[in-house]
N, C-alpha and C positions, 0 to 999 in steps of 0.2 A: 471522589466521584469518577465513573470510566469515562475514558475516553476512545475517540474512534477513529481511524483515518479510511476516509469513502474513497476511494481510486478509481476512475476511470481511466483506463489504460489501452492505448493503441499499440501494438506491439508489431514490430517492422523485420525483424529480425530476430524470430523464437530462440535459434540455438544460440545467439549471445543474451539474448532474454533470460533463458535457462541458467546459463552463470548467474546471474544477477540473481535468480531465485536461490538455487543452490545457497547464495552466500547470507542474501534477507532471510528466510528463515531460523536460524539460528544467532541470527545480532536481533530480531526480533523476541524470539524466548530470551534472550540475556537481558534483555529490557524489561522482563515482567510482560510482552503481550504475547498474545494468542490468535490465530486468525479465526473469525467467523463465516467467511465466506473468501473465496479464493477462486473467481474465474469462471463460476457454476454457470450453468444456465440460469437467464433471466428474462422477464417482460415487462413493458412498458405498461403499465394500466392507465397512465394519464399524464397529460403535456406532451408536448415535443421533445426532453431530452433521449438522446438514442445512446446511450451509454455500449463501450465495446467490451472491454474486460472490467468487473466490477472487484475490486480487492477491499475487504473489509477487515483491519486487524481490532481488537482489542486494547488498550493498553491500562492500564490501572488508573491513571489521573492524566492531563491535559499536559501538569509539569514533565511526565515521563515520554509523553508523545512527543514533546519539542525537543527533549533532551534529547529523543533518539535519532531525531528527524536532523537536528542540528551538529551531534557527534561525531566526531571524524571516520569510525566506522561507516555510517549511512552514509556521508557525504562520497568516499569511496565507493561506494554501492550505489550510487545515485549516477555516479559518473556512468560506470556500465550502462544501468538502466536509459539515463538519456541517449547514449550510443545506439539503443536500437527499439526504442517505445518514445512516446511522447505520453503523458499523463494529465490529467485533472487533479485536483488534490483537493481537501476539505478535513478538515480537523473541526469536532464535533464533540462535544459533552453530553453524557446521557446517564442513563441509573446504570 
């Protein structure tokens, strides 16, 4: 079953941001995920949450999302990212 990682992302600092992207992109595909949604325009149709950047990847199964999320690669990547975004996170199972 896929899996999903929902991101809300405040990003404070684009151009160290952008490293971070540069480098999540392709340890993403090495993973088996794909992104569905990456930053687009979005709206709110109901409640209160006001979400800033919405990152939505892909991954094959729930096992592959934590592997990836947990791997020393990401966690590398993670470090940049918290240097200039702070984020929301959510891990999700769907069809």
């Amino acid at each position: 079953m896929a899996a999903y990682f929902i991101f809300d992302v405040e990003i404070r600092d684009m151009g160290r941001y952008q490293e971070f992207m540069a480098g999540v992109k392709p340890a993403l595909e090495a993973a088996g995920a794909k992104y569905l949604a990456r930053g687009g325009a979005h709206k709110v149709l109901e409640g209160d949450w006001q979400p800033r950047r919405i990152v939505l990847p892909e991954f094959p199964s729930a096992k592959a999302a934590e592997e990836f999320y947990n791997g020393a690669v990401y966690r590398g990547l993670k470090a940049i990212r918290d240097e200039c975004s702070s984020a929301r996170l959510v891990l999700v199972e769907g069809v």
